[in-house]
Each structure stands twice: as C-alpha cells, then as structure tokens.
C-alpha positions as CSV (number, residue, x, y, z in Angstrom):
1,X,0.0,0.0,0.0
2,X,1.9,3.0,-1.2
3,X,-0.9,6.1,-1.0
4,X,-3.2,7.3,1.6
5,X,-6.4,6.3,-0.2
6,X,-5.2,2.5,-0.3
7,X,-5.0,2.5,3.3
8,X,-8.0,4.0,3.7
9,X,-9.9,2.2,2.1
10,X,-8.0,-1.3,3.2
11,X,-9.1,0.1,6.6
12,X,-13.3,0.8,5.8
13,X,-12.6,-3.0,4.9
14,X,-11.7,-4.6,8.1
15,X,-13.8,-5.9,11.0
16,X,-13.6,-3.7,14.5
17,X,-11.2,-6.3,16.1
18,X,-8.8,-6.0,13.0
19,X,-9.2,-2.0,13.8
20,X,-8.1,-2.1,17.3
21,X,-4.8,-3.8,16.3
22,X,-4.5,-1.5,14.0
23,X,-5.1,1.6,16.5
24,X,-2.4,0.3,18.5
25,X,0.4,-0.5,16.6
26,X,-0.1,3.0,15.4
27,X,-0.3,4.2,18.5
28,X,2.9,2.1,19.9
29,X,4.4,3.7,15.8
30,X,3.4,7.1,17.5
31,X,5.0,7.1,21.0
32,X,8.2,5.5,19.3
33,X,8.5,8.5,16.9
34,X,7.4,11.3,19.2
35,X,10.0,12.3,21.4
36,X,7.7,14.0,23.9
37,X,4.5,13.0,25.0
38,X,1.5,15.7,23.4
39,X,-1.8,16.0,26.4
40,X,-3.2,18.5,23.8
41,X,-2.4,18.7,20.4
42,X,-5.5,20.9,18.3
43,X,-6.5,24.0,16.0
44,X,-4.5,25.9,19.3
45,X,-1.2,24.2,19.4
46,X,0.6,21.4,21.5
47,X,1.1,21.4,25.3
48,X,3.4,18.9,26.5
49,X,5.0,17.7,29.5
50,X,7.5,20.6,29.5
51,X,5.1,23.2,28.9
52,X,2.7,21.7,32.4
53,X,5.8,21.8,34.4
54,X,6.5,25.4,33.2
55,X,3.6,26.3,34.1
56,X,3.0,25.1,37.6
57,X,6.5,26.4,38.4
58,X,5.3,29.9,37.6
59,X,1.8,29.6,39.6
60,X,3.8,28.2,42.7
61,X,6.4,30.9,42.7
62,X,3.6,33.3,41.9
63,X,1.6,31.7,45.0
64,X,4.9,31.7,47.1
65,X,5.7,35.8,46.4
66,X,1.9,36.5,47.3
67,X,2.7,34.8,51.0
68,X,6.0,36.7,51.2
69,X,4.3,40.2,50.4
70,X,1.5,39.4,53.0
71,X,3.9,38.7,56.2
C-alpha cells in the first residue's frame, strides 16, 4: 500500500477487532516516533510535559511571592 487512499480504504474494509490492532500498533508507531509525549495537540497548538511543568513552576512561585508580600 503505497498512497493514503489504499489505506484507507484497506481500513473501511476490516472488522472492528482487525481496527483495534490496527489503532495500537499506530499508537505504539506514535510514542516510538514522538520524542515528547503531546496531552493536547488541536487547531491551538501542543502542550506537552515541559510546557505543564512550566507552568506550575510559575503559579507556585507566583503563590509563594503572594505569602511573602502578606507577612
């Protein structure tokens, strides 16, 4: 199968069992070519592990500076 449309229509061919095996060895394909591991990938972009722990960093140290100003 050499094109996108054989594939697709190889897979409108097989039975929901035959699908599921499919949906995971391209999801094992997936993990094995990404090198970082997307929670949101849409129309808005990618967040990824990185970009979580970024984030919580900054709403701790904002949380910490917050106590410090009210002592």
């Amino acid at each position: 199968m050499s094109t996108l449309a054989e594939i697709e229509a190889a897979i409108d061919a097989l039975p929901p069992e035959d699908l599921r095996v499919v949906l995971r060895h391209a999801q094992s394909r997936m993990s094995r070519v990404t090198s970082q591991r997307y929670f949101y990938d849409d129309a808005h972009g990618r967040i990824n592990e990185a970009d979580l722990v970024a984030e919580a960093d900054a709403a701790f140290l904002a949380y910490d500076s917050d106590e410090e100003r009210a002592k």
